[in-house]
C-alpha atoms as one frame of an Amber mdcrd trajectory, in Angstrom:
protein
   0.683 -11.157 -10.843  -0.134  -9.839  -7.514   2.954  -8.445  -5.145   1.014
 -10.568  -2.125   1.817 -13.748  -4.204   5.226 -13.316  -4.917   7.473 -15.834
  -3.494  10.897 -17.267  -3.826  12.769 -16.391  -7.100   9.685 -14.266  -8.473
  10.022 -12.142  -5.577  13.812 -11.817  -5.512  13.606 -11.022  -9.594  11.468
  -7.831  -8.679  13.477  -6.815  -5.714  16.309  -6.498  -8.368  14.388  -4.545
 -11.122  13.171  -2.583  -8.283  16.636  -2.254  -7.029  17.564  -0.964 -10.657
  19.630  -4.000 -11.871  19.515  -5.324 -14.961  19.797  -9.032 -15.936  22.777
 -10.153 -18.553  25.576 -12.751 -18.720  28.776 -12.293 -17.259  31.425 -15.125
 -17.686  28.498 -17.247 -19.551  26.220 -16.980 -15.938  23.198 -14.715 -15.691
  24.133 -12.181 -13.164  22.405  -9.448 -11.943  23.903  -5.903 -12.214  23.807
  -2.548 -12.028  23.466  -0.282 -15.536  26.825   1.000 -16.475  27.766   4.744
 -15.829  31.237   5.389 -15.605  31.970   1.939 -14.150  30.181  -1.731 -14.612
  29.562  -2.949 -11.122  29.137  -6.649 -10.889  25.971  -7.487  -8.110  25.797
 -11.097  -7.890  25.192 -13.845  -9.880  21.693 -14.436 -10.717  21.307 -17.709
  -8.874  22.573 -16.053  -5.839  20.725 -13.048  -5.452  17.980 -13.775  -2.810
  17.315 -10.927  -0.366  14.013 -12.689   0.343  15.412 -15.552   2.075  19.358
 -13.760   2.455  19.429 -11.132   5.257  22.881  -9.388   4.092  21.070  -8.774
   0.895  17.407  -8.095   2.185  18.977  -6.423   4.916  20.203  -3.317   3.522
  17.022  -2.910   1.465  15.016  -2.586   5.125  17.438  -0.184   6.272  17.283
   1.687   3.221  14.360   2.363   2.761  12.888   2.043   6.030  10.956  -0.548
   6.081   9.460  -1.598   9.639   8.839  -5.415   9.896   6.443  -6.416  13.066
   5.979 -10.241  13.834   2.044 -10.816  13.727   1.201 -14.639  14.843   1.576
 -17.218  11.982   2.702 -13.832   9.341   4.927 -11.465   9.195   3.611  -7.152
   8.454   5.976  -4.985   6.810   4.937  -1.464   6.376   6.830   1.480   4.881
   5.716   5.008   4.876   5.609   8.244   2.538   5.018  11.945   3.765   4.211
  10.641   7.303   1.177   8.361   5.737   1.475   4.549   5.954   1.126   3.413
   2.429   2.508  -0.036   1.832   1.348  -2.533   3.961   2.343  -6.728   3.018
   2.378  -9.958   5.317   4.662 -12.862   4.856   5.694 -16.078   6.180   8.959
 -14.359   6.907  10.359 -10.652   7.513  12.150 -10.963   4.428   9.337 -12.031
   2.466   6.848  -9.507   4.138   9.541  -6.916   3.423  10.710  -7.294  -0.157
   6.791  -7.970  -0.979   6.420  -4.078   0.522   9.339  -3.094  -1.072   8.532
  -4.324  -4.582   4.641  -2.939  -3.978   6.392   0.472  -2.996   8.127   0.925
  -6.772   5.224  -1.172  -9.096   2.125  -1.108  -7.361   0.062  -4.029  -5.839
   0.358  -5.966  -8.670   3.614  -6.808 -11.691   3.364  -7.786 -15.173
């Protein structure tokens, strides 16, 4: 599937395995978390995990990883950059979706299995 058509909880399922989370139960409810090291860190529960459409979630990600996020008439660009070249370039209805599309793009390419 292409990154440009990722929407809704398709987009927010490749933020996380972009994020490095892994999907498994926890108290019977998928839940989204990180791999264990020392420690098991819960993230959120799967159904609540939306950093497309949740800006304390999204939010971090844009910081992060710098993502800049320019309003462009009807869309939204998001853009992110690697050794001073612009390399990732997505639109979206919203920043968040713009941005997590650019994110996602940034870790898999401009398209996911």
């Amino acid at each position: 599937m292409k990154v440009e058509d990722l929407v809704g909880e398709k987009l927010n399922h490749w933020v996380a395995k972009a994020e490095g989370l892994v999907l498994g139960k926890w108290l019977e409810e998928d839940t989204w978390y990180k791999q264990p090291s020392k420690r098991e860190y819960i993230i959120c529960k799967a159904k609540h995990w939306e950093p497309s459409s949740v800006w304390a979630q999204g939010g971090p990600i844009i910081d992060r990883e710098r993502i800049k996020v320019d309003p462009g008439g009807a869309e939204w660009t998001a853009s992110m950059s690697r050794d001073n070249c612009v390399q990732y370039i997505h639109v979206g209805e919203t920043a968040l979706i713009a941005a997590m599309r650019c994110f996602v793009a940034s870790r898999y390419g401009d398209e996911v299995p």
